[in-house]
ROBADREN-204061 format. One line per field, with one value per atom (N, C-alpha, C): x, y, z; atom name; residue in three letters. Coordinates in Angstrom, 1 decimal, padded with zeros to 4 digits. Example, Ala and Ser with C-alpha at 12.3 -4.5 7.8 and 13.67 -1.06 7.14 Angstrom:
2
x (013.2/012.3/013.2/012.8/013.7/012.9) $
y (-005.7/-004.5/-003.3/-002.2/-001.1/000.0) $
z (007.8/007.8/007.8/007.1/007.1/007.9) $
at (N/CA/C/N/CA/C) $
aa (ALA/ALA/ALA/SER/SER/SER) $
end
This chain:
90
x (-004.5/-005.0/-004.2/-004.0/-003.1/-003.9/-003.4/-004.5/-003.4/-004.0/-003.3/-004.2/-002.8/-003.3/-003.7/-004.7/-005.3/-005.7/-004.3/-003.9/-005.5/-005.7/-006.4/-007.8/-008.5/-009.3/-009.9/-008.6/-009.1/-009.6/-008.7/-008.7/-008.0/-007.9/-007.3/-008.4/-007.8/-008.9/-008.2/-008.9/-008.4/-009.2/-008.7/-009.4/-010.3/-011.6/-011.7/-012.6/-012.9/-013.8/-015.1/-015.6/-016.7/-016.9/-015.9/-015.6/-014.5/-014.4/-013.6/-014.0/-013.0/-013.6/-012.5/-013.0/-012.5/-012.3/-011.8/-011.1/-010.9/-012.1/-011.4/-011.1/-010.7/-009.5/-010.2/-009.5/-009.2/-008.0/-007.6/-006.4/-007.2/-006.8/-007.0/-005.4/-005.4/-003.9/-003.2/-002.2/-001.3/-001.7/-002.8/-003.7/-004.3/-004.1/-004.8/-006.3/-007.7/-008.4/-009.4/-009.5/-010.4/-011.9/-012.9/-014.0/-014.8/-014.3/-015.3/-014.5/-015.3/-014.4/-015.8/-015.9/-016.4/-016.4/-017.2/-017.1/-018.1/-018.2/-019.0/-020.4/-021.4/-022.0/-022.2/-021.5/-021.3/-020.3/-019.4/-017.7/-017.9/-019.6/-019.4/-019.5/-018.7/-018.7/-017.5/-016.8/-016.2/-014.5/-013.9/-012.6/-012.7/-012.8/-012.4/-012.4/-013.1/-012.9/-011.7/-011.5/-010.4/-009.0/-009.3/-008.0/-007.7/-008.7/-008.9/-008.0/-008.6/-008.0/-006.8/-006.3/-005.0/-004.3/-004.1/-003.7/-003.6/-004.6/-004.6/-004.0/-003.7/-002.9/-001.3/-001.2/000.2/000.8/-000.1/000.4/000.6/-000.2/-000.2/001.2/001.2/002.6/003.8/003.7/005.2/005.0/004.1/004.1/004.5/004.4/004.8/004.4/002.5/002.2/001.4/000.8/-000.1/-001.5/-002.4/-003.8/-004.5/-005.7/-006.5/-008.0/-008.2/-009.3/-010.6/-011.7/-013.2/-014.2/-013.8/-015.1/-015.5/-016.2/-016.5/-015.7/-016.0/-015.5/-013.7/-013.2/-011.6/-011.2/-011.9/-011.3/-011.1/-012.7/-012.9/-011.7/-011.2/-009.8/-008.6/-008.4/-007.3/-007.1/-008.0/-008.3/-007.8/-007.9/-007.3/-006.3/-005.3/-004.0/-003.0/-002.0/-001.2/-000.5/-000.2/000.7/-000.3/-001.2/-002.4/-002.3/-002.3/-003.3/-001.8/-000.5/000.9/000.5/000.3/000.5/-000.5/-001.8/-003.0/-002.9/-001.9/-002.5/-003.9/-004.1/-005.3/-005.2) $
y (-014.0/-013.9/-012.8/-013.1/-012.3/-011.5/-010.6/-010.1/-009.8/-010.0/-010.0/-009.3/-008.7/-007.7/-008.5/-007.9/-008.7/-007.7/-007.0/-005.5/-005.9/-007.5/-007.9/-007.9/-007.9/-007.4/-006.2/-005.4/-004.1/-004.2/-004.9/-005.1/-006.1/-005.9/-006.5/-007.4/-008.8/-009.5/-010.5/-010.9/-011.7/-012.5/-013.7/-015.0/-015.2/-015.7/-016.2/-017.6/-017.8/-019.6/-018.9/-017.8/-017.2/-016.7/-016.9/-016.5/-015.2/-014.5/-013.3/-011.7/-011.3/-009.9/-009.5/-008.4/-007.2/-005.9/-005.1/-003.6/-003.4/-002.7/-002.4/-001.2/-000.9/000.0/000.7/001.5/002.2/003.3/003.2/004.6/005.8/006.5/008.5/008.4/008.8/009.0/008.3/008.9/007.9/007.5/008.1/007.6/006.6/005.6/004.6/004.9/004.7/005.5/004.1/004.1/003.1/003.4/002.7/003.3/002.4/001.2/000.3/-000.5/-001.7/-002.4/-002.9/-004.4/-006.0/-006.6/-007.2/-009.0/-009.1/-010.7/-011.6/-011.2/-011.2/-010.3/-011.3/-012.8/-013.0/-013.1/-011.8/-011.5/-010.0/-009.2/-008.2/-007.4/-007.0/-006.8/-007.5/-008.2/-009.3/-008.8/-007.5/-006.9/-007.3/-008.1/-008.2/-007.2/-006.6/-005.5/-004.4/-003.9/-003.9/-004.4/-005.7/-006.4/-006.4/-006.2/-006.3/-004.8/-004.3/-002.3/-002.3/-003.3/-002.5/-003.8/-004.7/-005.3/-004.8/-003.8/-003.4/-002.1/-001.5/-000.2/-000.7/-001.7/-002.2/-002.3/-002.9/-003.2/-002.2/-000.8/-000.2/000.8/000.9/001.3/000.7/-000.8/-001.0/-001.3/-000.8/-000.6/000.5/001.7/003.1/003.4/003.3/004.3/005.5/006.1/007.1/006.6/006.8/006.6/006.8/007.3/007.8/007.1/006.8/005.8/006.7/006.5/007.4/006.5/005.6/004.8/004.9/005.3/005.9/004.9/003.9/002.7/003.3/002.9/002.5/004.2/005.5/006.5/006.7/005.9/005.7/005.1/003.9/002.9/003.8/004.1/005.3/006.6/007.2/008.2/007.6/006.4/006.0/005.5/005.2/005.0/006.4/007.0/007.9/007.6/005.9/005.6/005.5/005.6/005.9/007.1/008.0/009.1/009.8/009.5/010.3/009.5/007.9/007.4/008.4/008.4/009.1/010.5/011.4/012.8/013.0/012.4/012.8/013.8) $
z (013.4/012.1/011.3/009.8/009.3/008.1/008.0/006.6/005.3/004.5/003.2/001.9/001.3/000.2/-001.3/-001.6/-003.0/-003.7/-004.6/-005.3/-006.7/-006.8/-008.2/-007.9/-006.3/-005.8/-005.1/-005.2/-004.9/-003.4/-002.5/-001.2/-000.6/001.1/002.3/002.6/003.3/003.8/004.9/005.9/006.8/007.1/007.0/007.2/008.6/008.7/009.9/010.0/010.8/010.9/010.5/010.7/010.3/008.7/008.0/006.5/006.9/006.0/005.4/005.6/006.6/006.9/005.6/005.3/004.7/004.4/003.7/003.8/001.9/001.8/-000.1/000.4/-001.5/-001.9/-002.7/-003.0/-004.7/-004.5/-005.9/-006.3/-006.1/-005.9/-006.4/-006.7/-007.7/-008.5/-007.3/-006.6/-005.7/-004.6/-004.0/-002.6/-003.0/-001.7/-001.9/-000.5/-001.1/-000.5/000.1/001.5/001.8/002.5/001.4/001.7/001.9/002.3/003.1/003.8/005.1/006.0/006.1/006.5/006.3/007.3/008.6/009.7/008.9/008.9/008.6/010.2/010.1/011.0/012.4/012.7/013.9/014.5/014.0/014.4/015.0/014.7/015.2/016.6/017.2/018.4/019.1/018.3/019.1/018.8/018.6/017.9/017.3/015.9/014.9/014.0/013.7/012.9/013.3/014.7/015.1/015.0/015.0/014.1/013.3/012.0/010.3/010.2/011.0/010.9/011.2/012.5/012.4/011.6/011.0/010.1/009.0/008.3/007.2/007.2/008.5/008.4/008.4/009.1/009.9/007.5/007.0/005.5/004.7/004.9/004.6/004.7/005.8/006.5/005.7/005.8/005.6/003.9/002.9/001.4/001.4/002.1/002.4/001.0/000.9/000.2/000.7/000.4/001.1/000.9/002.0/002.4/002.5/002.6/003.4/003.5/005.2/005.5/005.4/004.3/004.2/005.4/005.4/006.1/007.6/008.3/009.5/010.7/010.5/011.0/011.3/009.8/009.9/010.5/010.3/010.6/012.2/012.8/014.3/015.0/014.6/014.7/014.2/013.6/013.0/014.0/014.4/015.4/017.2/017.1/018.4/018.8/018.2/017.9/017.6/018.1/017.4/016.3/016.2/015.2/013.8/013.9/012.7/012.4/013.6/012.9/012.7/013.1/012.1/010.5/010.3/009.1/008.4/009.0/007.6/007.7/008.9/008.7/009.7/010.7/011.0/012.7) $
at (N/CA/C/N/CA/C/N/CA/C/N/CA/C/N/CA/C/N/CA/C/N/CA/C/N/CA/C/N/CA/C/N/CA/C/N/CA/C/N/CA/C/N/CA/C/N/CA/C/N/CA/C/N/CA/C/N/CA/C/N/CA/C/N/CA/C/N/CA/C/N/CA/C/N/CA/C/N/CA/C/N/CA/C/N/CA/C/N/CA/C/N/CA/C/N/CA/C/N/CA/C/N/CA/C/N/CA/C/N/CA/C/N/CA/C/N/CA/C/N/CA/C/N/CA/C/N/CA/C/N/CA/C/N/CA/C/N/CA/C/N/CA/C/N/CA/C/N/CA/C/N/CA/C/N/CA/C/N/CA/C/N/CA/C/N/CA/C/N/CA/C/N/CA/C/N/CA/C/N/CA/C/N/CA/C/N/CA/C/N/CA/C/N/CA/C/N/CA/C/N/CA/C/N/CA/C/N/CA/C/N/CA/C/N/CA/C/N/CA/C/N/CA/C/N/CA/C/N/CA/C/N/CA/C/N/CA/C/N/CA/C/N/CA/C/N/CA/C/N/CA/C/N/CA/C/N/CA/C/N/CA/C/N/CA/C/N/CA/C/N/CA/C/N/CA/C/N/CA/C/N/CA/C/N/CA/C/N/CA/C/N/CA/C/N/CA/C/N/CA/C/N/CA/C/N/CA/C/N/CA/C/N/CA/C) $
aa (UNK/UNK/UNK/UNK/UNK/UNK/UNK/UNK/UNK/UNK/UNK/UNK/UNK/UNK/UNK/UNK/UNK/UNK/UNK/UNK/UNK/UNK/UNK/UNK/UNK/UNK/UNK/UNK/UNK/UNK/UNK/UNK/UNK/UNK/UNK/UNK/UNK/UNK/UNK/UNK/UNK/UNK/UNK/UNK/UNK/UNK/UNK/UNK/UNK/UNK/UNK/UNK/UNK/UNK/UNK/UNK/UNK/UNK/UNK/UNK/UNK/UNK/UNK/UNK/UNK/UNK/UNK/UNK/UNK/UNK/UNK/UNK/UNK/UNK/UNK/UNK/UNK/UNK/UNK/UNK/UNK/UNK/UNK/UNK/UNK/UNK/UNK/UNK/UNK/UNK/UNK/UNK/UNK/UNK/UNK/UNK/UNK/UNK/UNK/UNK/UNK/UNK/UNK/UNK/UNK/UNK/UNK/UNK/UNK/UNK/UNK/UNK/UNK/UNK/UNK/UNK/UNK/UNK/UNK/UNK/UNK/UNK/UNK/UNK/UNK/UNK/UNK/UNK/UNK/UNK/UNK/UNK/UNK/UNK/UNK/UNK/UNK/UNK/UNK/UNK/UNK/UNK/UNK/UNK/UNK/UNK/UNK/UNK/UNK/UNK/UNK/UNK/UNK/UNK/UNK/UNK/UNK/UNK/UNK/UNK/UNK/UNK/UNK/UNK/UNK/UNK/UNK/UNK/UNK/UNK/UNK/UNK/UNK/UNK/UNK/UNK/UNK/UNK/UNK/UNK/UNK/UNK/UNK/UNK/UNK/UNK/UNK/UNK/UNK/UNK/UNK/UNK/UNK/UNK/UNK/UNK/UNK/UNK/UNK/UNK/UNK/UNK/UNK/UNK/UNK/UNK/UNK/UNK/UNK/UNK/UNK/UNK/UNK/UNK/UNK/UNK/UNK/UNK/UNK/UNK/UNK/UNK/UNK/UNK/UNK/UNK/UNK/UNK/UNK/UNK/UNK/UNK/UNK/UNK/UNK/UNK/UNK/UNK/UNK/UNK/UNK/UNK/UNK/UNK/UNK/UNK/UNK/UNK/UNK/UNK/UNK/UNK/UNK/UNK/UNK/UNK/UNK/UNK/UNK/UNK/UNK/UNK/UNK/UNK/UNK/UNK/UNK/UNK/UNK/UNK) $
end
């Protein structure tokens, strides 16, 4: 599953047979700040959200803007990776 940026939605989403998980956004001047993350609720438990996360970091990374994940969720996923927590500072 691939996830993809939708700059006109104000978020990341990644397809699934269950509908559309997702990851919004917003600016703070140049941070791009993420304060919420999305399964469709019979994807939960099952990694997807896991994969939604690092999909959305992996994009984040190679736009090489700056970020920072608010959502308890994505910061949980971000905190267990090192290659996260060099991208956000954590």
């Amino acid at each position: 599953m691939s996830t993809n940026y939708e700059p006109d939605r104000n978020r990341f989403t990644m397809s699934t047979n269950a509908g559309d998980a997702y990851v919004t956004f917003r600016w703070d001047g140049d941070i791009m700040v993420l304060p919420h993350a999305e399964v469709p609720p019979s994807l939960r438990g099952t990694g997807a959200g896991g994969r939604l996360a690092n999909g959305v970091f992996a994009k984040i990374e190679a736009m090489g803007v700056k970020a920072r994940p608010t959502c308890p969720f994505l910061i949980r996923v971000a905190q267990s990776n090192s290659r996260w927590q060099r991208l956000f500072g954590l």
